[in-house]
N, C-alpha and C positions, 0 to 999 in steps of 0.2 A: 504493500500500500504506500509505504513512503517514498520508493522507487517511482511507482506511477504518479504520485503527488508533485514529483523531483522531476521529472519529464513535463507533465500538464504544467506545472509552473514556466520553464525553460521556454516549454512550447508559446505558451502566451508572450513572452519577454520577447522573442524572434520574431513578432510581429510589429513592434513599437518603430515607429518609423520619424525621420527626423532630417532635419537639414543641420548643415553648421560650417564652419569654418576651420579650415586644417592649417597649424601650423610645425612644417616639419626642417628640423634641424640635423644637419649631416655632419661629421665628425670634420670636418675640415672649414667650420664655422658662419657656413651659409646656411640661410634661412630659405625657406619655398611658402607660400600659402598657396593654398587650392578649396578649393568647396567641396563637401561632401555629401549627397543624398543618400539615403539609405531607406529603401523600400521595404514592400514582403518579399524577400527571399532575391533581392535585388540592388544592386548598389552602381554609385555613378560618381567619378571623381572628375571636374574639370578642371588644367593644368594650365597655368599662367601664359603668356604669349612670351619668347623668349625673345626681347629686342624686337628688330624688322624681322626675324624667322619664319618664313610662310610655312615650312616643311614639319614642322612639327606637330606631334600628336597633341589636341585638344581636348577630349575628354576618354577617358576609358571606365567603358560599360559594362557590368558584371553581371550574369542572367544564371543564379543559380540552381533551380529548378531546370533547367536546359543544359546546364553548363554549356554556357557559350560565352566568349570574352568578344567585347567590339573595342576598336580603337579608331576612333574617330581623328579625321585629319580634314577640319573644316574647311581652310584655306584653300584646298587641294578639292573638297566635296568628294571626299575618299573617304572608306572607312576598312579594316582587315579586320575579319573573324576568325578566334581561336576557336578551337571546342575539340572531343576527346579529352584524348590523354595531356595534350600540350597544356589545359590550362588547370591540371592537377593544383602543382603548385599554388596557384591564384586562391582555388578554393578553399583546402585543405586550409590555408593558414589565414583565411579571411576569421576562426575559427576561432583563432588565436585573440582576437579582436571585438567580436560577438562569442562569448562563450557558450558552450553547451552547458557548464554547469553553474548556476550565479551564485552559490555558495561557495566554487572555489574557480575564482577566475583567472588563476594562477597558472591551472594546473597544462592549459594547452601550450604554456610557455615553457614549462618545463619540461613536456613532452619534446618539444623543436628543439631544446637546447643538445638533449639525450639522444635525439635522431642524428645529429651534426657532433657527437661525442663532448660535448659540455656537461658537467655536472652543473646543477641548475638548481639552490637550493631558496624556495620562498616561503614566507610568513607574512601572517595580518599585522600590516602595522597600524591601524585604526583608520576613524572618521576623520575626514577633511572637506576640504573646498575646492572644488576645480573653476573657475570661473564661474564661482557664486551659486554650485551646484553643489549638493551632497558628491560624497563620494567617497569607495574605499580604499587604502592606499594598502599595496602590496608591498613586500620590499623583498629583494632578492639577492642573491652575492653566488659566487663562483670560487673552489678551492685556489685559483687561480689570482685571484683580487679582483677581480671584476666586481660591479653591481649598481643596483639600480632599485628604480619603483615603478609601479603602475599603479593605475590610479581605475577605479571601477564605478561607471554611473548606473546603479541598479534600477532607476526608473528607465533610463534607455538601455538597458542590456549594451552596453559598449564600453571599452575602458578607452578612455577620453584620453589621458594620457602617460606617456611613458618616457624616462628620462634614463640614460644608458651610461656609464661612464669606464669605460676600456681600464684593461688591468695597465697601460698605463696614462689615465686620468682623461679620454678623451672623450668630452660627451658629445651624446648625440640622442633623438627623439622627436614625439610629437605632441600637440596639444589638440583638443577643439575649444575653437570660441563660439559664441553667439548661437546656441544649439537650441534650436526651434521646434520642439514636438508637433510634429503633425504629417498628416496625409501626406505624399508626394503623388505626382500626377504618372500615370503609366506611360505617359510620351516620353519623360525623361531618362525613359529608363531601354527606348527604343531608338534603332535607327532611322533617320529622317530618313523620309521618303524621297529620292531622288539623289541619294550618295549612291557613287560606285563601290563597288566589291575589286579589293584588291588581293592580288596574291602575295604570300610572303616574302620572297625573296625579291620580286621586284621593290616593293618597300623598303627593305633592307638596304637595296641599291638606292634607291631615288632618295632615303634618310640620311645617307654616307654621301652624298651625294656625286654619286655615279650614273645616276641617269638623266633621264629626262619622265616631265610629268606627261 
């Protein structure tokens, strides 16, 4: 009973749907913002315009019930679809992110760390604030000196944010700000009507910039 309780909860939380603002920080001291939507069983991140760069990918669409990935290249009125095996990765560790279990939302982090031969050891470090929202803070370390926290919003089933810092001392992570509960619309989460379908490796060429559009 408390298994199916443990699921039926989970279940409902995987519905909560939400917009917000993503800000992620790369170990070499640059910052990115991107938007993030987050549907039923569906997700959509659009990626800043880099300078004049017309070539670049614009938003990437996550269709989990289908497992199919879009990467949208607006500019271009292109779009390339993953699906199979190729977009394992994407899913599996979206996972990571949206837990399966919101009692322990740790635990698929330390799962990825163990996959990749990290020992991965976390704990509840209590109640806090993520940009003016409840939220649980995990903390975690490595025999290695590594460690970090994450941060878990149990009304949006999502851990909002995660701060990393390298055994030696380099951090790196993400936040959300301005996180909007509500409905998102099913377009956004679809290919516009009138983008081409591109194949893989001509992309790869025409991103490297070895071809022509």
């Amino acid at each position: 009973m408390c298994l199916c309780l443990t699921l039926a909860a989970s279940t409902s939380a995987q519905k909560v749907e939400f917009s917000a603002d993503m800000r992620i920080s790369d170990g070499a001291g640059r910052t990115q913002n991107l938007k993030l939507f987050v549907g039923k069983m569906r997700a959509r991140f659009d990626l800043p315009k880099q300078g004049d760069d017309n070539s670049g990918i614009g938003s990437i669409l996550i269709d989990f019930d289908h497992q199919f990935i879009f990467l949208l290249v607006p500019q271009a009125n292109l779009y390339l679809q993953i699906e199979g095996s190729a977009g394992t990765p994407f899913y599996s560790g979206a996972w990571m992110f949206r837990p399966y279990s919101p009692e322990h939302p740790c635990n698929d982090w330390v799962s990825e760390a163990d996959r990749r031969g990290i020992t991965l050891r976390c704990k509840n470090g209590g109640q806090d604030i993520v940009d003016g929202r409840p939220a649980q803070r995990w903390d975690a370390t490595t025999p290695e000196g590594a460690h970090g926290s994450l941060w878990y919003d149990p009304t949006l089933n999502f851990i909002v944010k995660v701060l990393r810092v390298s055994k030696s001392g380099v951090q790196s992570g993400y936040e959300l700000q301005n996180a909007k509960q509500a409905s998102q619309p099913l377009t956004l989460f679809e290919v516009p009507s009138g983008v081409r379908k591109f194949t893989l490796t001509r992309l790869a060429d025409v991103l490297a910039g070895l071809g022509q559009w």
